[in-house]
N, CA, C, O and CB atoms as a CASP TS submission, in Angstrom:
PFRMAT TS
TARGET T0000
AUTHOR 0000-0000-0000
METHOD Language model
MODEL 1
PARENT N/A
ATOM      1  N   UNK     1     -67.693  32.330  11.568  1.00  0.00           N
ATOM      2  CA  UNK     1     -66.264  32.186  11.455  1.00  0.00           C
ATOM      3  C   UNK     1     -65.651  33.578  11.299  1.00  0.00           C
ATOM      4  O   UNK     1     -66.035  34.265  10.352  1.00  0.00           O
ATOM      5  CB  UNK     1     -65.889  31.262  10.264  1.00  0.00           C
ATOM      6  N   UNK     2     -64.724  34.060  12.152  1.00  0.00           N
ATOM      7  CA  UNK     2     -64.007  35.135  11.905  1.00  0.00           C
ATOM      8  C   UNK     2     -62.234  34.529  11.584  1.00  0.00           C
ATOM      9  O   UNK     2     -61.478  34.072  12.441  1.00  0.00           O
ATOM     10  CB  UNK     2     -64.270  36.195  13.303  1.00  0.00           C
ATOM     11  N   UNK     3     -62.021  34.659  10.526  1.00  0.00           N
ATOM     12  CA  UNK     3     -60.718  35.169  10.249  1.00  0.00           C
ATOM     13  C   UNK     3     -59.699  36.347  10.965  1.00  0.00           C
ATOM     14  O   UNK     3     -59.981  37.530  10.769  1.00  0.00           O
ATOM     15  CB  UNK     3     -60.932  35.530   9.113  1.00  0.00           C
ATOM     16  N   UNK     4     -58.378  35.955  11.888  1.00  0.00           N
ATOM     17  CA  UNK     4     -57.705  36.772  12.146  1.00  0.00           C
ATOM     18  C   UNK     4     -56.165  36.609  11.356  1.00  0.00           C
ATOM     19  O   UNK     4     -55.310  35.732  11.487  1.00  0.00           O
ATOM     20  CB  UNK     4     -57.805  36.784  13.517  1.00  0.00           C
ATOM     21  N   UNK     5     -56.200  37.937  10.416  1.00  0.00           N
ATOM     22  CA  UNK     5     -54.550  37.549  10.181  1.00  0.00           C
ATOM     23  C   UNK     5     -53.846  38.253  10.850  1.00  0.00           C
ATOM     24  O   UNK     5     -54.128  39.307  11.418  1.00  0.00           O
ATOM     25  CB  UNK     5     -53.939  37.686   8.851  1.00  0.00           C
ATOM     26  N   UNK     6     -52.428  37.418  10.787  1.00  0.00           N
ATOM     27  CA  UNK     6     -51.258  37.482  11.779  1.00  0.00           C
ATOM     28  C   UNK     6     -50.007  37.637  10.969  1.00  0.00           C
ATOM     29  O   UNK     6     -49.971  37.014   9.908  1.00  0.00           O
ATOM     30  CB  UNK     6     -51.150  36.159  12.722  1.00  0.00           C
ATOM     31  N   UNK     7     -48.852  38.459  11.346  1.00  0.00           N
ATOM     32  CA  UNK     7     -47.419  38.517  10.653  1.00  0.00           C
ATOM     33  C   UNK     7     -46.575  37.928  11.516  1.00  0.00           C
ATOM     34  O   UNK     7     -45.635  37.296  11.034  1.00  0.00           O
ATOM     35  CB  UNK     7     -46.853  39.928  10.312  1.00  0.00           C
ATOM     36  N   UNK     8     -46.697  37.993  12.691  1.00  0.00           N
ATOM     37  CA  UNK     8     -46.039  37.437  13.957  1.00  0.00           C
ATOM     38  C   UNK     8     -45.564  36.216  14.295  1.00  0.00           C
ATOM     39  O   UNK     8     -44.768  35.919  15.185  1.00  0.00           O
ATOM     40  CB  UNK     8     -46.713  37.561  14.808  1.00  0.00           C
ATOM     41  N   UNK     9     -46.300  35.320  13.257  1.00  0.00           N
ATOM     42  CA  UNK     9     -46.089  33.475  14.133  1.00  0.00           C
ATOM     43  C   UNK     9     -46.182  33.157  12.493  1.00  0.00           C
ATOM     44  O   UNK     9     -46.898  33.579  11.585  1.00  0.00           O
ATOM     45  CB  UNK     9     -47.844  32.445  15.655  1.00  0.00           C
ATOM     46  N   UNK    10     -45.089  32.197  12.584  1.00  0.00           N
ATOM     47  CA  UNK    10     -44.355  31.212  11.648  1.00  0.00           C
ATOM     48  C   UNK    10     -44.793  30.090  12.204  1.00  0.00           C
ATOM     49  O   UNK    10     -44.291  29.665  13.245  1.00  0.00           O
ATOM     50  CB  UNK    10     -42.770  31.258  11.548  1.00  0.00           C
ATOM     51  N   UNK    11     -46.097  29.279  11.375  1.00  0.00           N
ATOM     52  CA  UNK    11     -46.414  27.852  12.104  1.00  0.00           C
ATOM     53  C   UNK    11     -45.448  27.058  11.836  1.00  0.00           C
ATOM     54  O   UNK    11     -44.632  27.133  10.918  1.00  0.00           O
ATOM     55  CB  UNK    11     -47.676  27.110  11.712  1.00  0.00           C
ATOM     56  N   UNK    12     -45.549  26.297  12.650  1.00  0.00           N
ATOM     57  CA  UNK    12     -44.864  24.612  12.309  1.00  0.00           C
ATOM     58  C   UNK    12     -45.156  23.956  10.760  1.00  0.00           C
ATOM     59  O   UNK    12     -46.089  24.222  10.003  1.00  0.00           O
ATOM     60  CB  UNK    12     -45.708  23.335  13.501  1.00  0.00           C
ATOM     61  N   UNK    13     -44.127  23.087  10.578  1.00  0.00           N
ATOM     62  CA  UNK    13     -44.217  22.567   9.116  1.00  0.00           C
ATOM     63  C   UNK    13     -45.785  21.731   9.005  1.00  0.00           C
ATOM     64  O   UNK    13     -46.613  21.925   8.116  1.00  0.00           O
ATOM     65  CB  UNK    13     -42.742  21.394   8.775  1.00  0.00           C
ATOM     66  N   UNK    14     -45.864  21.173   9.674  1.00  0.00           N
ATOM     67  CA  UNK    14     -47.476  20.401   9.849  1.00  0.00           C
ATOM     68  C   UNK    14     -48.525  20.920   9.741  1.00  0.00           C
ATOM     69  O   UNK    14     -49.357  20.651   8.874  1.00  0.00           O
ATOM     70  CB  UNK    14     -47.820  19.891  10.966  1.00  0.00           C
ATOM     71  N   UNK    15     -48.643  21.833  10.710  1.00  0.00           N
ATOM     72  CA  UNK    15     -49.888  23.064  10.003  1.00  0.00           C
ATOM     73  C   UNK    15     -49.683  23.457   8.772  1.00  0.00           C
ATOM     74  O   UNK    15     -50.716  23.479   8.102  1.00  0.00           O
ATOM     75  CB  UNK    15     -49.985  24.528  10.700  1.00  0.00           C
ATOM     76  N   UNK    16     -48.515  23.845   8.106  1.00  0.00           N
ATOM     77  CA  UNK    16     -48.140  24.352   6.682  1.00  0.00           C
ATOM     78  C   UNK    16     -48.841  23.497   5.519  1.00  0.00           C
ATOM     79  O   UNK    16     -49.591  23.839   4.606  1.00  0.00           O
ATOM     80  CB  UNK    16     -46.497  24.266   6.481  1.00  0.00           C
ATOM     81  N   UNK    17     -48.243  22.097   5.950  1.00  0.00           N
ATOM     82  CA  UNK    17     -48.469  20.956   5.315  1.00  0.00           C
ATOM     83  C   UNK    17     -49.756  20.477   4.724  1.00  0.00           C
ATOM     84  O   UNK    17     -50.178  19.961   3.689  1.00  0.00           O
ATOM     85  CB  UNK    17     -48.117  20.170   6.067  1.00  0.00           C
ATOM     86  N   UNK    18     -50.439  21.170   6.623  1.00  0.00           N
ATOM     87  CA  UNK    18     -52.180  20.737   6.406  1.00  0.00           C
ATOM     88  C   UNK    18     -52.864  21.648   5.498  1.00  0.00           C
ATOM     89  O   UNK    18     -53.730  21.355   4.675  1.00  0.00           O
ATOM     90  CB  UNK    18     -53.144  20.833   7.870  1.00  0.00           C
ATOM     91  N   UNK    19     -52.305  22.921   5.783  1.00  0.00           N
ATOM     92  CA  UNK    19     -53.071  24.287   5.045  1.00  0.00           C
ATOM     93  C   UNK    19     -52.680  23.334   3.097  1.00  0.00           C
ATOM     94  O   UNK    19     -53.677  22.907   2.516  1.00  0.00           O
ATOM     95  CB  UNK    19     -51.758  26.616   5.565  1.00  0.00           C
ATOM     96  N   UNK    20     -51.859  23.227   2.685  1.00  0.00           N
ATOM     97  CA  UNK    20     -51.420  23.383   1.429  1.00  0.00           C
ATOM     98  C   UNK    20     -52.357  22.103   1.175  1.00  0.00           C
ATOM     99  O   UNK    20     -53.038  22.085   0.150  1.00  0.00           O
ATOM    100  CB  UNK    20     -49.704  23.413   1.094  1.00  0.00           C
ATOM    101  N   UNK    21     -52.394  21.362   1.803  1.00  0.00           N
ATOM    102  CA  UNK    21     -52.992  19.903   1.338  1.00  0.00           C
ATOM    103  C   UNK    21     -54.418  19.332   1.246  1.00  0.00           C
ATOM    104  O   UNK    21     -54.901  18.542   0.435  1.00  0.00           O
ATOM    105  CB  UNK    21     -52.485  19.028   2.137  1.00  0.00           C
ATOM    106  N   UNK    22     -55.036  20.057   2.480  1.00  0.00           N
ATOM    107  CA  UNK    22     -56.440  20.496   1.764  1.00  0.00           C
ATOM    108  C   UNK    22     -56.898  21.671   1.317  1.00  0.00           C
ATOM    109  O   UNK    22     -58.085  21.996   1.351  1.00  0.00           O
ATOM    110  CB  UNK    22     -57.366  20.285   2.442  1.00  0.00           C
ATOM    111  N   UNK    23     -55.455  22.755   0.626  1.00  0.00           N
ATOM    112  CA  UNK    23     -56.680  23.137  -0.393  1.00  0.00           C
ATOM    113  C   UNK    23     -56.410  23.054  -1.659  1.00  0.00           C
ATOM    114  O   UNK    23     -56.567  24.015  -2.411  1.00  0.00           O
ATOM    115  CB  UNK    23     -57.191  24.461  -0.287  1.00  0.00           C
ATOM    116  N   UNK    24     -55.916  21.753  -2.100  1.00  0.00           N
ATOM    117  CA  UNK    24     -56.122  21.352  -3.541  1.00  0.00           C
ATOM    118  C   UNK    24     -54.939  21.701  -4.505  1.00  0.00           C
ATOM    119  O   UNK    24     -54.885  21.269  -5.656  1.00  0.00           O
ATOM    120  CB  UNK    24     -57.398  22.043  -4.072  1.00  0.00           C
ATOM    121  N   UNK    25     -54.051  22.472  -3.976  1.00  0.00           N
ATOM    122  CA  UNK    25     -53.329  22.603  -5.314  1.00  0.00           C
ATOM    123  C   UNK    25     -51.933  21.789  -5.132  1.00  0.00           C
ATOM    124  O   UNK    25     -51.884  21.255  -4.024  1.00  0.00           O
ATOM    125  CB  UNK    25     -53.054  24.283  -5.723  1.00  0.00           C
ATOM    126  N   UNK    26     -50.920  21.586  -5.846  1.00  0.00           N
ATOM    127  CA  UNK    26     -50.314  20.806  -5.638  1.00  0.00           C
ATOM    128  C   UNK    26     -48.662  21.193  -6.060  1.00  0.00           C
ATOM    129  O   UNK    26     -48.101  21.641  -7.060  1.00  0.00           O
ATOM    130  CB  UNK    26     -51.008  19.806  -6.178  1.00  0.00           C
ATOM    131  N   UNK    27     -48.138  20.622  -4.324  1.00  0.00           N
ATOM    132  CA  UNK    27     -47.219  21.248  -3.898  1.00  0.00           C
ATOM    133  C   UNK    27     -46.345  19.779  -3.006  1.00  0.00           C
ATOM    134  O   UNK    27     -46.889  18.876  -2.370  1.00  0.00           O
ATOM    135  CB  UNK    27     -47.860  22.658  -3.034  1.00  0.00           C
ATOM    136  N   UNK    28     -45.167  19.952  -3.214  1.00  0.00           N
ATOM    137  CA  UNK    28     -44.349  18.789  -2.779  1.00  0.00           C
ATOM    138  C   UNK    28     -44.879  18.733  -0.879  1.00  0.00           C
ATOM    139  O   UNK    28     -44.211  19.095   0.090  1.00  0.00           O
ATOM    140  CB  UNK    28     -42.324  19.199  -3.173  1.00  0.00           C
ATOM    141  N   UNK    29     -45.492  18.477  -0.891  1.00  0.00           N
ATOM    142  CA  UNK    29     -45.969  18.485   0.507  1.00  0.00           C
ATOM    143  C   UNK    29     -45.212  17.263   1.624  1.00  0.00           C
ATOM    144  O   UNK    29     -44.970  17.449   2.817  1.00  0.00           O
ATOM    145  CB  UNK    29     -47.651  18.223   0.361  1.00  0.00           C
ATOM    146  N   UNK    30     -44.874  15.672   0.614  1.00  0.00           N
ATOM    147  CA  UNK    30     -43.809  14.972   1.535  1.00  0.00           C
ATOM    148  C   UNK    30     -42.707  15.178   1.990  1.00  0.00           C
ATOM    149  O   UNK    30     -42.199  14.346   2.742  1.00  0.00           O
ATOM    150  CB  UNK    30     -43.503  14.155   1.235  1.00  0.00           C
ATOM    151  N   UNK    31     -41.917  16.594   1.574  1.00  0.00           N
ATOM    152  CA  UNK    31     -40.904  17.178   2.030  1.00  0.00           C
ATOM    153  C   UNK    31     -41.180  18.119   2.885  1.00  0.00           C
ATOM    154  O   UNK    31     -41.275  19.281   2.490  1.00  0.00           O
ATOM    155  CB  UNK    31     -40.220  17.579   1.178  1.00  0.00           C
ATOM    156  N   UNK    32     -41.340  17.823   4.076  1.00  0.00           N
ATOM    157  CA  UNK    32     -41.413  18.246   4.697  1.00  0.00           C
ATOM    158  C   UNK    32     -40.625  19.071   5.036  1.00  0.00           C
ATOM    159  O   UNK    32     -41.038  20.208   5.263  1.00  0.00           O
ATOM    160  CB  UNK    32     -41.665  17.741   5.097  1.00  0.00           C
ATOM    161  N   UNK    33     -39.082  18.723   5.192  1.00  0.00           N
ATOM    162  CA  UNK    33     -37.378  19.610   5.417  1.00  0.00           C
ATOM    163  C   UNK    33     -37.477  20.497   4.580  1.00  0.00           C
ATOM    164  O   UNK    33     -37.204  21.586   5.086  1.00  0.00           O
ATOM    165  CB  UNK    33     -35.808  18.815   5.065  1.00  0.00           C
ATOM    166  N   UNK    34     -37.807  20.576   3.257  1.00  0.00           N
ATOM    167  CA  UNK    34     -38.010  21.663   2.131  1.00  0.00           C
ATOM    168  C   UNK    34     -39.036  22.932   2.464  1.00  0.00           C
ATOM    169  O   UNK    34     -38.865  24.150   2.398  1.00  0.00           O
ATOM    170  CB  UNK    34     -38.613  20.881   0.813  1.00  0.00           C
ATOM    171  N   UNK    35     -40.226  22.079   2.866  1.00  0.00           N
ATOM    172  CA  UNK    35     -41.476  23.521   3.080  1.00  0.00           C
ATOM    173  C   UNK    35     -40.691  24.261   4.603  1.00  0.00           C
ATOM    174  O   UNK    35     -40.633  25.436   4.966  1.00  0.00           O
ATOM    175  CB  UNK    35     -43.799  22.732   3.577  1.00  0.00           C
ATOM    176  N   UNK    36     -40.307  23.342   5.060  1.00  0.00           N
ATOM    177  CA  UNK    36     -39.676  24.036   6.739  1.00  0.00           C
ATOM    178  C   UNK    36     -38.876  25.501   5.989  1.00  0.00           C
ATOM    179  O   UNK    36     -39.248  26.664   5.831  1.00  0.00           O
ATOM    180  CB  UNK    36     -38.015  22.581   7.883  1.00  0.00           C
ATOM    181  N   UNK    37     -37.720  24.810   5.678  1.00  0.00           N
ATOM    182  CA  UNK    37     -36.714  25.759   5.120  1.00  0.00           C
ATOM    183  C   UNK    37     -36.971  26.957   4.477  1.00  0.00           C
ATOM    184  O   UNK    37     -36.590  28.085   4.790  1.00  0.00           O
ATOM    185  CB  UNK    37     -36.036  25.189   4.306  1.00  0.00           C
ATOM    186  N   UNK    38     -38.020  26.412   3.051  1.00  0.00           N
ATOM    187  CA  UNK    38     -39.372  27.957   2.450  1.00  0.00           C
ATOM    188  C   UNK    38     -38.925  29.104   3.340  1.00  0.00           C
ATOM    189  O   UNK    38     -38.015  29.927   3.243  1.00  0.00           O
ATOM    190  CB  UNK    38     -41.584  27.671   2.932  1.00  0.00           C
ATOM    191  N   UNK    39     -40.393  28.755   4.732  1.00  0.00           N
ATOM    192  CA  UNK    39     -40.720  29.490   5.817  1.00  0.00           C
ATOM    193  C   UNK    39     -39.646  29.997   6.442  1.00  0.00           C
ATOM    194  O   UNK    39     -39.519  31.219   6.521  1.00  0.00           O
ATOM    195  CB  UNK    39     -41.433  28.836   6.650  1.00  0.00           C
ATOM    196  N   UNK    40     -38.678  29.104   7.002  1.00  0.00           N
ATOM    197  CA  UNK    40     -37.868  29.569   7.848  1.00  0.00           C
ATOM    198  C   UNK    40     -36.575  31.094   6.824  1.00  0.00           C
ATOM    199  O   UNK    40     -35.901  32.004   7.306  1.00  0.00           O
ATOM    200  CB  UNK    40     -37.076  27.888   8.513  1.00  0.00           C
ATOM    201  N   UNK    41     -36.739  30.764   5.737  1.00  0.00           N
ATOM    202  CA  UNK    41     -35.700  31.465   4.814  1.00  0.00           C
ATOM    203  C   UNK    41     -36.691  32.611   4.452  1.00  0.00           C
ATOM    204  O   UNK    41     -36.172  33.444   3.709  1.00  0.00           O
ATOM    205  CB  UNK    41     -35.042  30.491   3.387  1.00  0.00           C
ATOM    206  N   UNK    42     -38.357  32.937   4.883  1.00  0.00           N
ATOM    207  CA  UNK    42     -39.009  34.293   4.001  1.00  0.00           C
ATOM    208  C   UNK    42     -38.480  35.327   5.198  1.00  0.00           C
ATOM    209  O   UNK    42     -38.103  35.315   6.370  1.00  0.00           O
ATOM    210  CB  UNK    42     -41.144  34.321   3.662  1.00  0.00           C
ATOM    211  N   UNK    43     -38.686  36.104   4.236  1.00  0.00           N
ATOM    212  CA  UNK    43     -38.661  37.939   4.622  1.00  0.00           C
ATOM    213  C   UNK    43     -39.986  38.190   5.405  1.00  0.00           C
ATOM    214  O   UNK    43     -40.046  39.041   6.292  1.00  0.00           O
ATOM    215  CB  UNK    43     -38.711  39.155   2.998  1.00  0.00           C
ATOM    216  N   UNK    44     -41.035  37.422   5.045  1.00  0.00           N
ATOM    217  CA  UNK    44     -42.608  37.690   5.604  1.00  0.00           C
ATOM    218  C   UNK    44     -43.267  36.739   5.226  1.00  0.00           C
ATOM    219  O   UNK    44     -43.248  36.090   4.180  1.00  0.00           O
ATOM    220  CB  UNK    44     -43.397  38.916   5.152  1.00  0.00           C
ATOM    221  N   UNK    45     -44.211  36.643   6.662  1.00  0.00           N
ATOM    222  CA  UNK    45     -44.879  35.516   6.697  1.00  0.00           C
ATOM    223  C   UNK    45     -46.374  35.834   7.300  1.00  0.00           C
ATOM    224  O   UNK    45     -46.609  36.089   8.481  1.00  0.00           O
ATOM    225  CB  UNK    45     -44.049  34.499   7.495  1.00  0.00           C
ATOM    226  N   UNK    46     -47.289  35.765   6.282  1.00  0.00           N
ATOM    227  CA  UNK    46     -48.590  36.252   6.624  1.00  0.00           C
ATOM    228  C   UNK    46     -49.654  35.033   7.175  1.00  0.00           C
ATOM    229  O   UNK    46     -49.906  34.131   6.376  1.00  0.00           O
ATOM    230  CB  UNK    46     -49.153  36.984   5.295  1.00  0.00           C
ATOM    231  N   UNK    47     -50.170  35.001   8.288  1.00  0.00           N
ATOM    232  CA  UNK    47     -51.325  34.013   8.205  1.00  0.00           C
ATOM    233  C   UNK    47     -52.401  33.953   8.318  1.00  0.00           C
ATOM    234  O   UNK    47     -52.702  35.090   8.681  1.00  0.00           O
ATOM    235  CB  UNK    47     -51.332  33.358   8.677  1.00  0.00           C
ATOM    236  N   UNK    48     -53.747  33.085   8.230  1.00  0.00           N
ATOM    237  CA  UNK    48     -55.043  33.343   8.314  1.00  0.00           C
ATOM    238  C   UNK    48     -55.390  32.593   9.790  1.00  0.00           C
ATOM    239  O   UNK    48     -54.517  31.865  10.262  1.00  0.00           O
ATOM    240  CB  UNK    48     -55.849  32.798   6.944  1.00  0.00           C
ATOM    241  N   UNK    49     -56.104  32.691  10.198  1.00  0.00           N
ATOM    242  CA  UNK    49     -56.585  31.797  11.530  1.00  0.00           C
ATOM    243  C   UNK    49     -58.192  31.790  12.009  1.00  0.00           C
ATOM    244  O   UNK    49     -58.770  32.861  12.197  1.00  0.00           O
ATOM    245  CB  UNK    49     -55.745  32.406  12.864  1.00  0.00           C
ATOM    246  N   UNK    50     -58.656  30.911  12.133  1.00  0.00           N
ATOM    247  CA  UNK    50     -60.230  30.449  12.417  1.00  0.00           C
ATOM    248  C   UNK    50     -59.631  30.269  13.973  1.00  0.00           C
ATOM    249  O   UNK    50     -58.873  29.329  14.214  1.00  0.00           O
ATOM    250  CB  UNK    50     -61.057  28.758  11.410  1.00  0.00           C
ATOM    251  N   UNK    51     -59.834  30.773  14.522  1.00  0.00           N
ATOM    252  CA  UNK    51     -59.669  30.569  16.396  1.00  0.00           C
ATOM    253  C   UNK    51     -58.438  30.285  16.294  1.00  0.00           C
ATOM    254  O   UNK    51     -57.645  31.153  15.930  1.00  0.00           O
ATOM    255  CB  UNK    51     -60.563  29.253  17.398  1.00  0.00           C
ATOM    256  N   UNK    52     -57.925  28.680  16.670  1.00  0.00           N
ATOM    257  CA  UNK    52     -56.528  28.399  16.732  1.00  0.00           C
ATOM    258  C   UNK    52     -55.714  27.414  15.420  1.00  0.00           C
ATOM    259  O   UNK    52     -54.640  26.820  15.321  1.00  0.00           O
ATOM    260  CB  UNK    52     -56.426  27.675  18.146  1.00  0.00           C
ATOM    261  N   UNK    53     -57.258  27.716  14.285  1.00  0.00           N
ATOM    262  CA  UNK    53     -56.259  26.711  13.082  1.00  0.00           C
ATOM    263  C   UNK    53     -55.605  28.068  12.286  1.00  0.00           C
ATOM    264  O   UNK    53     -55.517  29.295  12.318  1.00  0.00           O
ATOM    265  CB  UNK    53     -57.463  25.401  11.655  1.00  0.00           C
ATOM    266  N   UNK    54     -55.277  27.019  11.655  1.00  0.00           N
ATOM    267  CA  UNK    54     -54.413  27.525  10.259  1.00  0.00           C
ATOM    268  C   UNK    54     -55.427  27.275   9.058  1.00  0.00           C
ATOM    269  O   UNK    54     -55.739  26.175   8.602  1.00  0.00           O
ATOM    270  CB  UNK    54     -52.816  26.518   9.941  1.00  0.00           C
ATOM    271  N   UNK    55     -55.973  28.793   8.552  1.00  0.00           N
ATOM    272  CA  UNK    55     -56.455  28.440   7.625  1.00  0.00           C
ATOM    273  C   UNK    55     -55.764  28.781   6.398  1.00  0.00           C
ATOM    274  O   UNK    55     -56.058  28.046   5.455  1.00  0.00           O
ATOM    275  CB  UNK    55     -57.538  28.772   7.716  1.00  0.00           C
ATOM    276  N   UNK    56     -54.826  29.806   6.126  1.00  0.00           N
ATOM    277  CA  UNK    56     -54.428  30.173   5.142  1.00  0.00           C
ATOM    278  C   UNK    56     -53.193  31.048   5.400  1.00  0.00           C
ATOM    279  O   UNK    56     -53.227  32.016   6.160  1.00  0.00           O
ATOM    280  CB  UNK    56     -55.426  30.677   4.504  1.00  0.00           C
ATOM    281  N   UNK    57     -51.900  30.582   4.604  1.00  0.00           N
ATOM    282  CA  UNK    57     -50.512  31.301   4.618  1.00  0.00           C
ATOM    283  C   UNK    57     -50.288  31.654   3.517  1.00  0.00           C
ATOM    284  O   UNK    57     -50.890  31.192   2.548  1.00  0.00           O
ATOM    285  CB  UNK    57     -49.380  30.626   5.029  1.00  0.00           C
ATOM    286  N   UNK    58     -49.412  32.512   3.442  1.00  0.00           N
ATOM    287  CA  UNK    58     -48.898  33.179   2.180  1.00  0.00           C
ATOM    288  C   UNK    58     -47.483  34.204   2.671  1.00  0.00           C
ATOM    289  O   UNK    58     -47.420  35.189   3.406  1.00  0.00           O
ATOM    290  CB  UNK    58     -50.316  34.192   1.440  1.00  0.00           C
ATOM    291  N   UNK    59     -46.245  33.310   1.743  1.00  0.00           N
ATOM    292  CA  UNK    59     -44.841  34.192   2.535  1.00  0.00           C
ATOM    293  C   UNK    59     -44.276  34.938   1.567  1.00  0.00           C
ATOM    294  O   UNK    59     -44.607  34.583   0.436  1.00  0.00           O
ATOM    295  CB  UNK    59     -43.507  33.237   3.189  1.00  0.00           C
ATOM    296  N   UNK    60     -43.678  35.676   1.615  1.00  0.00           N
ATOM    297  CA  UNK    60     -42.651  36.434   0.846  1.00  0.00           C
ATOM    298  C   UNK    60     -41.283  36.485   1.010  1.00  0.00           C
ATOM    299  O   UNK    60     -40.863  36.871   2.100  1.00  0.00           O
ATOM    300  CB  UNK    60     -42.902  37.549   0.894  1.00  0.00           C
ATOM    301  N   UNK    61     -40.294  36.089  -0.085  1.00  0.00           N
ATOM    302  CA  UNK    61     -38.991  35.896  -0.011  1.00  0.00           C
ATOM    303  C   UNK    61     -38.713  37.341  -1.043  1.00  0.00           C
ATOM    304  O   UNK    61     -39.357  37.624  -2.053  1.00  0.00           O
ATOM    305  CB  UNK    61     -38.454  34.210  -0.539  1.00  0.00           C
ATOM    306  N   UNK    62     -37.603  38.094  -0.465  1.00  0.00           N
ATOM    307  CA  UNK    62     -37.254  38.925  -1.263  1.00  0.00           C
ATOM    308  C   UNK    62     -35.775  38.604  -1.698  1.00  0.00           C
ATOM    309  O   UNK    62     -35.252  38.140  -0.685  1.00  0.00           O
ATOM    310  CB  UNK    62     -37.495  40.170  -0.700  1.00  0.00           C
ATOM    311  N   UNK    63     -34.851  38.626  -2.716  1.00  0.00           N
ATOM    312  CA  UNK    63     -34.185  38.870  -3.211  1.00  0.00           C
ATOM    313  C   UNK    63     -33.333  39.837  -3.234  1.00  0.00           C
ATOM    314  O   UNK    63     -33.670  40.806  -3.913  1.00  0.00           O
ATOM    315  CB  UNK    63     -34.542  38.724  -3.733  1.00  0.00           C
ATOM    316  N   UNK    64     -32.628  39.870  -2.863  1.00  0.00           N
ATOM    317  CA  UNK    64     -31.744  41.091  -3.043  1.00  0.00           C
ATOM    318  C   UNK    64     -30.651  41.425  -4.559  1.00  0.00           C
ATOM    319  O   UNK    64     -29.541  40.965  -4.827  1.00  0.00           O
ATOM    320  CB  UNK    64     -30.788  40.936  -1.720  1.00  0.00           C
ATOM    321  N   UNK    65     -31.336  42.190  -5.160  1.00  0.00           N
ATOM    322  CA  UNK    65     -30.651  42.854  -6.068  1.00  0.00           C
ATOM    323  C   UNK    65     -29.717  43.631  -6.454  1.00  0.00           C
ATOM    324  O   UNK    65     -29.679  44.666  -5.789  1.00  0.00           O
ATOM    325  CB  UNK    65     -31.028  43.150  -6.323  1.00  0.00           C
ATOM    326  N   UNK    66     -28.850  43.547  -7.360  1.00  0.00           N
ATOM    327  CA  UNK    66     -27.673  44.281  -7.108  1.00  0.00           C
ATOM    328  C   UNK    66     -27.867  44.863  -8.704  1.00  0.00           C
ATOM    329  O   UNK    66     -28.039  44.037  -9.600  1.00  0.00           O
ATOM    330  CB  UNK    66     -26.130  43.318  -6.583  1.00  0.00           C
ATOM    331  N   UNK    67     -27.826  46.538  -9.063  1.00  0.00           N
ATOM    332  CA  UNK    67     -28.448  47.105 -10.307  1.00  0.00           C
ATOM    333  C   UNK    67     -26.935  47.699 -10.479  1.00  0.00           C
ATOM    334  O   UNK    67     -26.505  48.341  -9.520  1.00  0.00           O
ATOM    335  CB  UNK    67     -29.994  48.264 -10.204  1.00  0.00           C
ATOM    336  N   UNK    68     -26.331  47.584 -11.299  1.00  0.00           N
ATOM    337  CA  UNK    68     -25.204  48.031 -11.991  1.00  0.00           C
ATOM    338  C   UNK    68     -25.230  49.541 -12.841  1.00  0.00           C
ATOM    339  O   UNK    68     -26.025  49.728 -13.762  1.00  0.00           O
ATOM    340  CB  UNK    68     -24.938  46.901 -12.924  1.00  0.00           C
ATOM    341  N   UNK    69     -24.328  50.492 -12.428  1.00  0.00           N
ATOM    342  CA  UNK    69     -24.672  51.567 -13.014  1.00  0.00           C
ATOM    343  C   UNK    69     -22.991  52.307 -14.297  1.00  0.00           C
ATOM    344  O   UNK    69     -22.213  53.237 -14.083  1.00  0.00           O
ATOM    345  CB  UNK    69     -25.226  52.609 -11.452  1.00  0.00           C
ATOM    346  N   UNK    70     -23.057  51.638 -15.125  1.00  0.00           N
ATOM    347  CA  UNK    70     -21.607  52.432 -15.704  1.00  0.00           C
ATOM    348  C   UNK    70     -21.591  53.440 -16.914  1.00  0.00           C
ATOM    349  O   UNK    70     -22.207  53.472 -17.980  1.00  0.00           O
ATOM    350  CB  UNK    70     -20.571  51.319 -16.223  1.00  0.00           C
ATOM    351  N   UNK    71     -20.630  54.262 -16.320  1.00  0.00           N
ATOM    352  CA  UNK    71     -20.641  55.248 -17.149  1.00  0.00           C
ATOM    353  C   UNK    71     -19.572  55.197 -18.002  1.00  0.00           C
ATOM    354  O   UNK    71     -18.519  54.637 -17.697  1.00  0.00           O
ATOM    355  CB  UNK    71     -20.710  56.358 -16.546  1.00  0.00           C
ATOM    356  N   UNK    72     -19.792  55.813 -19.185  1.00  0.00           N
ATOM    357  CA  UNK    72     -18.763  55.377 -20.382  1.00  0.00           C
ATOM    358  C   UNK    72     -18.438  56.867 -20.672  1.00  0.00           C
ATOM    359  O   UNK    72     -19.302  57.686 -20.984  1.00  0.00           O
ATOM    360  CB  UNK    72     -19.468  54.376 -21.881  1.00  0.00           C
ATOM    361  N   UNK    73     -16.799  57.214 -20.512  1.00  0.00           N
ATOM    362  CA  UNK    73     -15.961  58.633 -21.167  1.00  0.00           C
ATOM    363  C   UNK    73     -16.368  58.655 -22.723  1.00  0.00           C
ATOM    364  O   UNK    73     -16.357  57.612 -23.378  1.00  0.00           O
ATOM    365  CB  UNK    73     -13.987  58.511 -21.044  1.00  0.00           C
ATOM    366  N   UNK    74     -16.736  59.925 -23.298  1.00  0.00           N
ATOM    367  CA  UNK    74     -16.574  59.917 -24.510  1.00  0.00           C
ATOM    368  C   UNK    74     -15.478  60.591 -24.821  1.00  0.00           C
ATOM    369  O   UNK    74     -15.135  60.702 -25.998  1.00  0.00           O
ATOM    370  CB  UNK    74     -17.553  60.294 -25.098  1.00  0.00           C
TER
END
């Protein structure tokens, strides 16, 4: 088995679905419209692949921060 990861391709919610669901941990997986949205809303989207499955994703949503800077006259 060789593993290729990929940044390029955003699977479908179904592959997502399948990856999260057999491997055990537990994640609203019947919402399907919800995990879509996740994906479709990250900044980055990393994946694993055995030939043409999906073995393993992992995304990143960043936040944008806004850091406040004030200065006070003495």
């Amino acid at each position: 088995m060789e593993i290729i990861y990929r940044k390029d391709i955003k699977p479908d919610t179904d592959q997502i679905v399948e990856v999260y669901n057999s491997s055990g941990i537990n994640r609203p997986t019947t919402d399907k419209e919800r995990i879509g949205k996740m994906y479709a809303n990250s900044n980055l989207v990393w994946t694993a692949w055995d030939k043409n499955k999906l073995v393993g994703i992992s995304r990143i949503k960043i936040y944008n921060e806004i850091n406040n800077i004030i200065r006070t006259q003495r």
